[in-house]
C-alpha positions as CSV (number, residue, x, y, z in Angstrom):
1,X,42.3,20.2,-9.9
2,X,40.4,21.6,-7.1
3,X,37.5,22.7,-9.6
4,X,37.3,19.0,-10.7
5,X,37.1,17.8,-6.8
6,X,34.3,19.9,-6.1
7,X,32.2,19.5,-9.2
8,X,32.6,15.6,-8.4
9,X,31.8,16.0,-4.8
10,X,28.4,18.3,-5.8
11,X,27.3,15.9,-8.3
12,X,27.2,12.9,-5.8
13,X,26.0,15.0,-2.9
14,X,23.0,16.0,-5.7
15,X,22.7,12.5,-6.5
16,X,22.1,11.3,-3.2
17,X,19.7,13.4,-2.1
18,X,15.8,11.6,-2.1
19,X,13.4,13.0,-3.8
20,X,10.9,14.2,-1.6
21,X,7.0,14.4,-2.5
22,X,4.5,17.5,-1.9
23,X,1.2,16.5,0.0
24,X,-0.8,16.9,-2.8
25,X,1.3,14.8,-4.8
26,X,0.7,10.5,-5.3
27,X,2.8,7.7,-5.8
28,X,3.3,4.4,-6.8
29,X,5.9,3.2,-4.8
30,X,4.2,2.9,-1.0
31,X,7.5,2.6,0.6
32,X,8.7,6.1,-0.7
33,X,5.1,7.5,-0.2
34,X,4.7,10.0,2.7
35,X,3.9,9.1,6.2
36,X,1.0,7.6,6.3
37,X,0.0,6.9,2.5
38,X,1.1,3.3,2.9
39,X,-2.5,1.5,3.0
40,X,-2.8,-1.6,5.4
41,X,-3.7,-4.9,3.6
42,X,-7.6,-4.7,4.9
43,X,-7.7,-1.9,2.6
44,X,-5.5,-3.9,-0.5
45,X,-8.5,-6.6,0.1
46,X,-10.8,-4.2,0.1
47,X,-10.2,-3.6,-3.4
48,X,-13.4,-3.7,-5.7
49,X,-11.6,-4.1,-9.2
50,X,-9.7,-7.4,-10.5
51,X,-8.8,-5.4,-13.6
52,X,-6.4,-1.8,-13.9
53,X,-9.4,0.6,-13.8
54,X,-7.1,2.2,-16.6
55,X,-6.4,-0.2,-19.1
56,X,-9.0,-2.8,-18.3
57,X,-5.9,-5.7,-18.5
58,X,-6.4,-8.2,-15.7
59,X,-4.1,-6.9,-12.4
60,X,-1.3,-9.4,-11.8
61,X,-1.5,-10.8,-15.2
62,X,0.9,-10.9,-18.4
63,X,2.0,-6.7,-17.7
64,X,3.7,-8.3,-14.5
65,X,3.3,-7.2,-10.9
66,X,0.3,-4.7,-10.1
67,X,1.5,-1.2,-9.1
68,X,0.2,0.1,-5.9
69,X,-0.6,3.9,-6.6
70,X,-1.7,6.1,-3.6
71,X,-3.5,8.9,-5.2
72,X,-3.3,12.2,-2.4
73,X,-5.8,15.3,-2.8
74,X,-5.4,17.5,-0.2
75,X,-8.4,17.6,2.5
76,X,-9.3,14.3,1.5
77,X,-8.5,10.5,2.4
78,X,-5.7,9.0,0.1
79,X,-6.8,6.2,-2.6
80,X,-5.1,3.5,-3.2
81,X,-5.4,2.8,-6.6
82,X,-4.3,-0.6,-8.6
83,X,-3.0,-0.6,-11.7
84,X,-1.6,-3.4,-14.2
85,X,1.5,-1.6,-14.5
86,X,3.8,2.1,-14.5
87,X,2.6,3.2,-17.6
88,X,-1.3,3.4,-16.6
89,X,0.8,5.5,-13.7
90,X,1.1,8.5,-16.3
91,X,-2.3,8.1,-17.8
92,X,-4.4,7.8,-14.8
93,X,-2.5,11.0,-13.5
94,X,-3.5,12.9,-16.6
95,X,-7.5,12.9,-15.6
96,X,-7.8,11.2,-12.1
97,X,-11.3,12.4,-11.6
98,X,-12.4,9.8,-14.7
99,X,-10.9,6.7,-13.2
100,X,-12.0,6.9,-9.7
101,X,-15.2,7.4,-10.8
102,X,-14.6,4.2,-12.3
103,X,-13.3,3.0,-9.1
104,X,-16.3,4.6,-6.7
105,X,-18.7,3.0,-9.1
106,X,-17.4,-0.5,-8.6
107,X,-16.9,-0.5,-5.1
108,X,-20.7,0.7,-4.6
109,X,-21.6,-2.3,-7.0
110,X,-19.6,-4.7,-4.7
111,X,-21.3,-3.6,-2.0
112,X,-25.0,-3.9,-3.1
113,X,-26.6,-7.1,-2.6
């Protein structure tokens, strides 16, 4: 009987613990991001793309709610990145470099007269 206790009292103290992030890591989830990853809403207007730089579909349209990625590399700003939804999560994270090249290319555009 005591076995059983302690297994069930080690599987919900496991349970309940957050899952916590390295530095170099990114999410999509602001609130759970680290410290300062959360970008302020200057930034989210900022934002040079209408479209998921990943899957071209129109953010906010018929995938549902954008998904607010914040992209960290160590030694360098984080980026927030939009996408249309999670699963553009997965594929931007398999070759970052590609879409914010995408992204740096469009914000330069918006900026040139």
């Amino acid at each position: 009987m005591n076995t059983m206790k302690t297994l069930i009292l080690a599987t919900a103290l496991i349970a309940s613990v957050p899952y916590v992030s390295a530095a170099s890591d990114s999410c999509a989830m602001p609130a759970s991001c680290p410290d300062g990853a959360q970008k302020d809403s200057k930034t989210k207007a900022d934002y040079p793309l209408k479209t998921c730089v990943v899957s071209g579909e129109e953010l906010g349209g018929d995938m549902g709610d954008t998904v607010d990625y914040v992209y960290h590399q160590e030694g360098k700003p984080d980026r927030l990145v939009k996408l249309c939804c999670s699963k553009c999560v997965a594929r931007f994270k398999k070759d970052p470099a590609k879409y914010l090249k995408k992204l740096d290319e469009a914000a330069a555009a918006a900026k040139s007269p």
